[in-house]
C-alpha positions, 0 to 999 in steps of 0.5 A: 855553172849552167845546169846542162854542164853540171849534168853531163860526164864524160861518157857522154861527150864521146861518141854521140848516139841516140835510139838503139846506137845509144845503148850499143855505146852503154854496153861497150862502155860497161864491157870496157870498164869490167875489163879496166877493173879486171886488169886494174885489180891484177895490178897489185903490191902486196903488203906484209902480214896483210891479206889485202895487197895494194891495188890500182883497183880502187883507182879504177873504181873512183875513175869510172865511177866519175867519168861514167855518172851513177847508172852507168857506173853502177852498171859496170861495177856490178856487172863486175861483180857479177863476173866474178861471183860466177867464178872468173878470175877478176878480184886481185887474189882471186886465182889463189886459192878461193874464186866466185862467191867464196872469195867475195865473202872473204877479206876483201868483200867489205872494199867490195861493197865500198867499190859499189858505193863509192862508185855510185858517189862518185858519179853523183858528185860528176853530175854536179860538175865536181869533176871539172875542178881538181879541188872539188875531185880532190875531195869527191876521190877522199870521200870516196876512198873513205867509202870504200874503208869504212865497210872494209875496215868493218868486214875485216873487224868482223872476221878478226878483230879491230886492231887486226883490221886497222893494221891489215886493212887501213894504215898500210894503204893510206899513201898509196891510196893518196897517191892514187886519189892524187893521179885521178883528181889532176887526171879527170879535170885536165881530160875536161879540159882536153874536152873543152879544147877540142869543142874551141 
């Protein structure tokens, strides 16, 4: 794999620009996906006895996270966070009760420290090609889903305890979490390869 292949992500192979148009693409895209993440997030199940509902949060997390590489990416998702912080209604459980940084400092604000790292994996491992084949996305999704649990499971152990933060924040998300780690492993490889059709 040459190293200009391994280095570009799929942000970058649409919509050619350079100089100023460069940076109107940058900012469609980080407005595009704050909205993705925003809508992602109202997509929601909730879990019994849990405060953390199953979202398709994390799938837009990890998503974006590739397709975008690590600045783009980490742009969006803290501009996302910055959007919430100010008060507006994009966390999953946001509009009940609790908004803005209150909010961010409850249960879910460990998953969203993990959203900011696993979206800056995410990006890397794209830069490395890991995204065009659904073995190595496969994995790149599982490392980042274990991103994004460890610092959950560790805010929600700080605010009850452990065993509380493994039944509330961990077991009733593990095959819905591979369900999605599933989706967006086929999804990003078979987009590449869309990519490579069209260039043919």
């Amino acid at each position: 794999m040459s190293t200009a292949v391994s280095n570009s992500v799929l942000s970058e192979e649409f919509w050619s620009t350079e100089g100023s148009a460069l940076w109107v693409k940058r900012i469609v895209l980080v407005i595009l996906g704050i909205a993705a993440l925003a809508i992602s997030a109202k997509i929601k199940f909730p879990i019994p006895y849990s405060p953390v509902p199953v979202t398709m949060g994390t799938f837009a997390v990890l998503t974006i996270g590739t397709a975008y590489g690590p600045r783009l990416g980490l742009a969006t998702i803290i501009g996302y966070m910055l959007v919430g912080a100010l008060g507006f209604d994009v966390f999953a459980n946001s509009a009940a009760g609790t908004t803005g940084v209150e909010y961010m400092m409850g249960s879910t604000g460990g998953y969203l420290v993990g959203f900011v790292l696993a979206t800056l994996a995410l990006g890397y491992a794209a830069r490395r090609g890991w995204d065009r084949n659904v073995v190595l996305m496969a994995v790149a999704m599982f490392v980042g889903s274990l991103i994004i649990y460890v610092p959950g499971v560790m805010w929600l152990a700080h605010l009850y305890t452990w065993e509380n933060a493994f039944a509330w924040g961990l077991t009733p998300y593990l095959i819905g979490d591979a369900m999605k780690l599933a989706l967006a492993a086929l999804l990003v490889p078979a987009v590449w390869k869309m990519v490579g059709k069209a260039r043919g």
